[in-house]
Each structure stands twice: as C-alpha cells, then as structure tokens.
N, C-alpha and C positions, 0 to 999 in steps of 0.2 A: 441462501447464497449471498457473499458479502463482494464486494469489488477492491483490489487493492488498490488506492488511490496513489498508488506511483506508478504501478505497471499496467493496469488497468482489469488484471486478471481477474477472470471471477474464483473465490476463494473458498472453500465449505469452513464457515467459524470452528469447526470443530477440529478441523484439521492441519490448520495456518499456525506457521509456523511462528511468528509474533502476533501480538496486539498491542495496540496502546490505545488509549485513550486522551481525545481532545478537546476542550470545550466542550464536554458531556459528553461526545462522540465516541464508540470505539469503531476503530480501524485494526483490520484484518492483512495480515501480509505473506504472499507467499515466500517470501526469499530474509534473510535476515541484511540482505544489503537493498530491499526495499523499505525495512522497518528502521534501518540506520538511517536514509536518505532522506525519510518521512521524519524523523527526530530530529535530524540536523533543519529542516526547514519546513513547519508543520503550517504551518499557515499558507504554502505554496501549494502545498497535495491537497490537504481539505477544503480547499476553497473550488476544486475539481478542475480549475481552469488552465492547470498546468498538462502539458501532452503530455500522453504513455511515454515512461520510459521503460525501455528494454534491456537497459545493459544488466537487470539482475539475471535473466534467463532465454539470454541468448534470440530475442524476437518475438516472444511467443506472442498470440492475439487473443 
C-alpha cells in the first residue's frame, strides 16, 4: 500500500490511477488532479510536510 502525498490516501500501486517519479522516489495517486498538483509542485508533497489536501475527492481520509 502506497500513500498519496497530496491527499494522503492510501493507494494499492497497482491500481492508482498515476505515478511519477521523484528524486528516485515513486509516488502513487489516487485522482489525476492529485498527480497534476504533485507535478505542479513536487518538492512541496514529497517532502510530506504539506497537509492533506482533499479537494481531489471530495474529504475522504
């Protein structure tokens, strides 16, 4: 199980809908407007320190 590091979901790699990879890292994302928000500023989400954001799915935890 992987964590999206913009929403914080946990994500099965196999079944997320992006990835990318960063500084050798791959990141797993449930929503395609999590893996744009991660692209647009990757060094904010990977560094974990940024809060969940929810606006790709509505809340969820």
């Amino acid at each position: 199980m992987a964590t999206d590091p913009v929403c914080k979901m946990n994500v099965e790699p196999e079944k997320a809908v992006a990835k990318e990879n960063f500084a050798g890292q791959e990141y797993y994302f449930c929503s395609d407007t999590c893996h744009k928000s991660f692209v647009a500023e990757p060094k904010k989400y990977a560094s974990g320190a940024a809060p969940a954001d929810h606006s790709c799915c509505g809340g969820h935890k």
